[in-house]
C-alpha positions as CSV (number, residue, x, y, z in Angstrom):
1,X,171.2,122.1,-118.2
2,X,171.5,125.8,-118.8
3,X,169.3,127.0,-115.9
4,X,171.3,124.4,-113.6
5,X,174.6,126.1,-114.9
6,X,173.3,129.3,-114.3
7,X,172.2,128.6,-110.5
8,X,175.6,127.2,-109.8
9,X,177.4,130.7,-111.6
10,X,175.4,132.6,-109.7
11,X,175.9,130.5,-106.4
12,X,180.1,131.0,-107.0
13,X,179.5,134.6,-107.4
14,X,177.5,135.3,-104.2
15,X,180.1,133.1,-102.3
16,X,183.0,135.3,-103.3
17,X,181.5,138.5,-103.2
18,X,180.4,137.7,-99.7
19,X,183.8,135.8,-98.8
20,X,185.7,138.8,-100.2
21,X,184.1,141.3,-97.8
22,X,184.8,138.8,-94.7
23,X,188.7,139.7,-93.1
24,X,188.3,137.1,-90.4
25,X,186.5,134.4,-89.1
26,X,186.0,134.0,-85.1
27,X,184.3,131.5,-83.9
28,X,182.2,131.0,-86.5
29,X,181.3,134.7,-86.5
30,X,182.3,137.2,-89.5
31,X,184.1,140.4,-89.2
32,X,184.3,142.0,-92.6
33,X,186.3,144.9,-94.2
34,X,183.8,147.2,-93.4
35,X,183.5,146.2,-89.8
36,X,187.7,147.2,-89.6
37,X,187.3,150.4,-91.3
38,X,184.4,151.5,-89.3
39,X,186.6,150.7,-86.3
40,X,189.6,152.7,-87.3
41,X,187.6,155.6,-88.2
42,X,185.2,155.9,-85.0
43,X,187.8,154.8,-82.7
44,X,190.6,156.2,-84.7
45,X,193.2,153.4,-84.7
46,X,195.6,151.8,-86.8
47,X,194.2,148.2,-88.6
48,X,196.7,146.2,-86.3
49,X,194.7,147.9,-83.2
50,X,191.0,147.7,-85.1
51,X,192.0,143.5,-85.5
52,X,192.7,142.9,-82.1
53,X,189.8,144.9,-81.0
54,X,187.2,143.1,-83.2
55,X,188.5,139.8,-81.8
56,X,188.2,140.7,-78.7
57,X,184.6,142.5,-79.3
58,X,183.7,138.5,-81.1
59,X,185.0,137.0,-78.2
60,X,182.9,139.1,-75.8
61,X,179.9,138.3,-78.4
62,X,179.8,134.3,-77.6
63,X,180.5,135.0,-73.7
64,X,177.3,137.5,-73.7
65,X,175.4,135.0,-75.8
66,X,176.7,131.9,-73.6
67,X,175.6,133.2,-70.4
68,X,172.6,135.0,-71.9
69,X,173.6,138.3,-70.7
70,X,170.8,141.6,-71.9
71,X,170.9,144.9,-72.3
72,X,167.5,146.8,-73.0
73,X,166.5,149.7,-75.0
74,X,165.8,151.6,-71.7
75,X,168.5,150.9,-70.3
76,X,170.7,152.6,-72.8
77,X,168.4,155.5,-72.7
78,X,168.7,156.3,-69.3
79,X,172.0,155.7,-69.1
80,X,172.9,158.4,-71.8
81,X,169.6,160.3,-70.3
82,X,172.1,160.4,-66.9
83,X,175.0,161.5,-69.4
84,X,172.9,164.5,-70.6
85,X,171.7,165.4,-67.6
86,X,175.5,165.5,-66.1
87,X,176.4,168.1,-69.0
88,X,172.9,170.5,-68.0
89,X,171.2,169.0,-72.0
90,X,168.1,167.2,-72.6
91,X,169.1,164.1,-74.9
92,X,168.4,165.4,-78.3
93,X,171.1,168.5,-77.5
94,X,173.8,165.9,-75.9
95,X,173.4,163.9,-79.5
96,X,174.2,166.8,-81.3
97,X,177.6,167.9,-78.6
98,X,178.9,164.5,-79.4
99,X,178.1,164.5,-83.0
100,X,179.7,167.8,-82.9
101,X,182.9,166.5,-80.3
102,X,183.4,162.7,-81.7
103,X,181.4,162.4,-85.3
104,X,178.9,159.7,-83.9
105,X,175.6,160.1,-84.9
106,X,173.0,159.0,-82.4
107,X,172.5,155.8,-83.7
108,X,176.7,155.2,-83.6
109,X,176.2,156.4,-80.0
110,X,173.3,154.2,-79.3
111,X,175.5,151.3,-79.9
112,X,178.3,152.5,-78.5
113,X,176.1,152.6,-75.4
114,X,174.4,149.0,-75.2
115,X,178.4,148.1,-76.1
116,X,179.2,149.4,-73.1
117,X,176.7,148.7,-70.9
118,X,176.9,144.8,-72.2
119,X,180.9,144.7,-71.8
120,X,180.1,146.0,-68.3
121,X,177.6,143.4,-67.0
122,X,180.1,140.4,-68.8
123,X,183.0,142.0,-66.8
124,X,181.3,142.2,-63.4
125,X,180.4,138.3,-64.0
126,X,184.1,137.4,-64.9
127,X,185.9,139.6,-62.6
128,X,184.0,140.9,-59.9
129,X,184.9,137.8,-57.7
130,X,188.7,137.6,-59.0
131,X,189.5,141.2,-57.6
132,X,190.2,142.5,-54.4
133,X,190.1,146.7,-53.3
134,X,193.4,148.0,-53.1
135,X,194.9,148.6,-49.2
136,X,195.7,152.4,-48.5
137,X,199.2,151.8,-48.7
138,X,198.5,150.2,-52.5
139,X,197.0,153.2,-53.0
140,X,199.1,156.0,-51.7
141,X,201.8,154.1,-53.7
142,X,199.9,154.5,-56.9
143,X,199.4,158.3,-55.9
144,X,203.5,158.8,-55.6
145,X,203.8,156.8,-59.6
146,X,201.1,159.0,-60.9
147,X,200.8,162.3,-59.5
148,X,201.1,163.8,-63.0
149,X,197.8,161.9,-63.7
150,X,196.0,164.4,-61.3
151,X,197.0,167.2,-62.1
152,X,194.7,169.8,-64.0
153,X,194.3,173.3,-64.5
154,X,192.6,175.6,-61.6
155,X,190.8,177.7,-64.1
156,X,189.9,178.2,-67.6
157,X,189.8,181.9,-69.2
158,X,187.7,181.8,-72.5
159,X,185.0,183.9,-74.0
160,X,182.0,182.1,-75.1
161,X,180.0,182.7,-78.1
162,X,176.6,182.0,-78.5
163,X,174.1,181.6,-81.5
164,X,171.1,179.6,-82.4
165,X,172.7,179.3,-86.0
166,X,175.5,176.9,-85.9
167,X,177.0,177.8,-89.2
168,X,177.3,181.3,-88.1
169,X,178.9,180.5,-85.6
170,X,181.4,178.6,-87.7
171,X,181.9,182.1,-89.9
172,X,183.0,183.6,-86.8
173,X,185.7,181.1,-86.1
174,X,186.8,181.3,-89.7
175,X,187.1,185.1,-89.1
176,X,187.2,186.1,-85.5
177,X,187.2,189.8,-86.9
178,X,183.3,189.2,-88.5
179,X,181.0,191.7,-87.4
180,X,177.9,189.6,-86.3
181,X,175.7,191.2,-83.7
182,X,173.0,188.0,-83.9
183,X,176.1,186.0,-82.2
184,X,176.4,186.6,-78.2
185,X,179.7,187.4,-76.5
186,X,180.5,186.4,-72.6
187,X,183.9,186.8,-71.2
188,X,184.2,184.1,-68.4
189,X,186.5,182.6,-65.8
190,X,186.0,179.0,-65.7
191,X,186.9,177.4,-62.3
192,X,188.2,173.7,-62.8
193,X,186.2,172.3,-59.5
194,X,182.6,174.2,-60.0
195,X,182.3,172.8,-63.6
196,X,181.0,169.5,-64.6
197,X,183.6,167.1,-65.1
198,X,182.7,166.6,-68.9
199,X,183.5,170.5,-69.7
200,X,186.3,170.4,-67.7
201,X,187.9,167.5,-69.8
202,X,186.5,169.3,-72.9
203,X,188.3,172.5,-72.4
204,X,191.2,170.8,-71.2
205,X,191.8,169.4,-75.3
206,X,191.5,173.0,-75.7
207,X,194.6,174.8,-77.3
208,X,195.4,178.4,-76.6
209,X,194.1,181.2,-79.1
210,X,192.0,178.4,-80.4
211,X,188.4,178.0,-80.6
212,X,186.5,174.3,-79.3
213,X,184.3,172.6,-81.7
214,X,180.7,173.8,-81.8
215,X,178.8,172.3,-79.1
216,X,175.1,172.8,-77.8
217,X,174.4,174.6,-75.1
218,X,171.6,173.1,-74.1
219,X,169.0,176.3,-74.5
220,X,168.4,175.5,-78.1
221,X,171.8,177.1,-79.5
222,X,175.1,176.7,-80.1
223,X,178.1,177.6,-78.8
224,X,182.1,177.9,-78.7
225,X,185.0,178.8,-76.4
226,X,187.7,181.1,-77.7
227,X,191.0,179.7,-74.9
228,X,192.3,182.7,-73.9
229,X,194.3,181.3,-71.0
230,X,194.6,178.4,-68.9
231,X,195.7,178.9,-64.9
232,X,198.4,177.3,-63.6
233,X,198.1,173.3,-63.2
234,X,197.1,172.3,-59.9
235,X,198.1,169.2,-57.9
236,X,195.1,167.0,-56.2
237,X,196.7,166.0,-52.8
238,X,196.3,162.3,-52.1
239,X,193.0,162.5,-49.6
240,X,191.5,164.4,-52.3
241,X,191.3,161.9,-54.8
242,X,191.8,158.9,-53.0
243,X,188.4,157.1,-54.1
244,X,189.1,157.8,-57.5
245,X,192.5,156.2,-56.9
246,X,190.6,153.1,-55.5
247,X,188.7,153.2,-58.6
248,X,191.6,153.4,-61.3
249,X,193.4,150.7,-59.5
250,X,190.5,148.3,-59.3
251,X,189.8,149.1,-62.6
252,X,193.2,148.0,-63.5
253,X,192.9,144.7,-61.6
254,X,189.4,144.3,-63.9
255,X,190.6,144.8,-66.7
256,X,193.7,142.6,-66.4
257,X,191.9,139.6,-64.9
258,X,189.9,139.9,-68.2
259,X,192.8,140.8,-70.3
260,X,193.9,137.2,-69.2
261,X,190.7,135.6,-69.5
262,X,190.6,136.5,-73.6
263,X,193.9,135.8,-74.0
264,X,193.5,132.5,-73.1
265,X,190.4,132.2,-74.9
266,X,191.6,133.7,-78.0
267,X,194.7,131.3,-77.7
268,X,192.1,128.5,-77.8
269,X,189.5,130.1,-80.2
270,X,189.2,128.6,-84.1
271,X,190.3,132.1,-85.9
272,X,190.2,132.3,-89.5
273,X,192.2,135.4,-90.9
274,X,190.9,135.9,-94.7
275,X,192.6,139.5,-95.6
276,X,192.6,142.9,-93.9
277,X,191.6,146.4,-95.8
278,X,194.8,148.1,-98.0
């Protein structure tokens, strides 16, 4: 009688521990506290916007599963080997610049990746045949709306400094006056169009008479850019950037033919809200 009492105690108490770390219930599948949390922190959001994500992230989950949709080890690899090799780094020094940039370790990154790469093939199989290319007129329209949107600066004037010891290099930040001989110093004028475009939206964030984050710089060391200046902003006439128009506005179609799509299936999905983090 005891040892029956004791299974079933111990039975109650495994149920509510595990049912207190569950927030919601989608379609059978759990999101917990931790899942939330972890969502506000990496994609730094508010719980309202981590919720609807998660949902949304469930929903995608089942459709993947449901029309048995892969993505392999390899393919993640190369696609953040391609990444890497974009920014001039072998893979182990492009870890480390987004560790240092967005706080992901490589294993966050990883799945960030194969997210990614997944929520890309479901997309192209729910919206690729819903969505026509915009006409030139579309297009030049959307130019007029959002000229601000490509505008950038024509060049960046920093001074880089180098070091193969990233902590020094944090000293120096700490105290720009630091005498340190072991950390190099190039004066450089950065021209918007002959960087990659990763730097260029890196130093973009940039504030004046600040220093970036420490990032690799691909030679086994680590480096910084002190902003000195940034030239003045520079418009992108239409012709210039008119198939990266084509791109933001069929992107736009995508994503609101599947913005649709889960809305209606998360009008019709069986979600359980348990409690959200305080």
């Amino acid at each position: 009688m005891y040892k029956i009492f004791l299974t079933l105690f111990f039975s109650v108490a495994l149920s509510a521990e595990i049912v207190s770390g569950v927030a919601m219930v989608v379609k059978g599948e759990a999101v917990t506290l931790y899942d939330i949390q972890e969502e506000m922190r990496l994609s730094k959001v508010n719980i309202e916007v981590a919720k609807n994500t998660l949902v949304r992230k469930k929903l995608e989950e089942v459709e993947i599963k449901e029309r048995k949709i892969n993505i392999s080890s390899g393919e993640v690899y190369d696609d953040i080997k391609a990444m890497a090799t974009r920014n001039s780094m072998n893979v182990s020094d492009f870890y480390e610049a987004v560790r240092s940039s967005n706080g992901l370790t490589s294993t966050e990154f990883k799945a960030k990746t194969k997210e990614k790469l997944l929520s890309q093939k479901l997309y192209s199989a729910i919206a690729y045949k819903s969505i026509t290319e915009p006409t030139d007129t579309e297009a030049k329209e959307y130019f007029e709306l959002h000229k601000e949107n490509f505008s950038h600066p024509s060049s960046f004037d920093v001074v880089i400094y180098t070091s193969k010891n990233k902590s020094r290099l944090k000293e120096k930040m700490a105290n720009p006056m630091l005498n340190a001989p072991d950390i190099q110093m190039d004066v450089q004028l950065l021209e918007y169009d002959k960087i990659s475009p990763e730097l260029a939206k890196f130093l973009t964030k940039a504030k004046l008479n600040t220093f970036t984050p420490v990032v690799p710089n691909g030679k086994k060391a680590f480096m910084t850019f002190y902003m000195k200046n940034i030239k003045t902003v520079e418009e992108d006439g239409y012709e210039k950037v008119k198939d990266q128009i084509v791109t933001m506005i069929m992107g736009d179609k995508r994503e609101q033919v599947l913005s649709d799509y889960f809305a209606r299936l998360k009008t019709n999905a069986d979600i359980k809200m348990i409690r959200m983090p305080k």
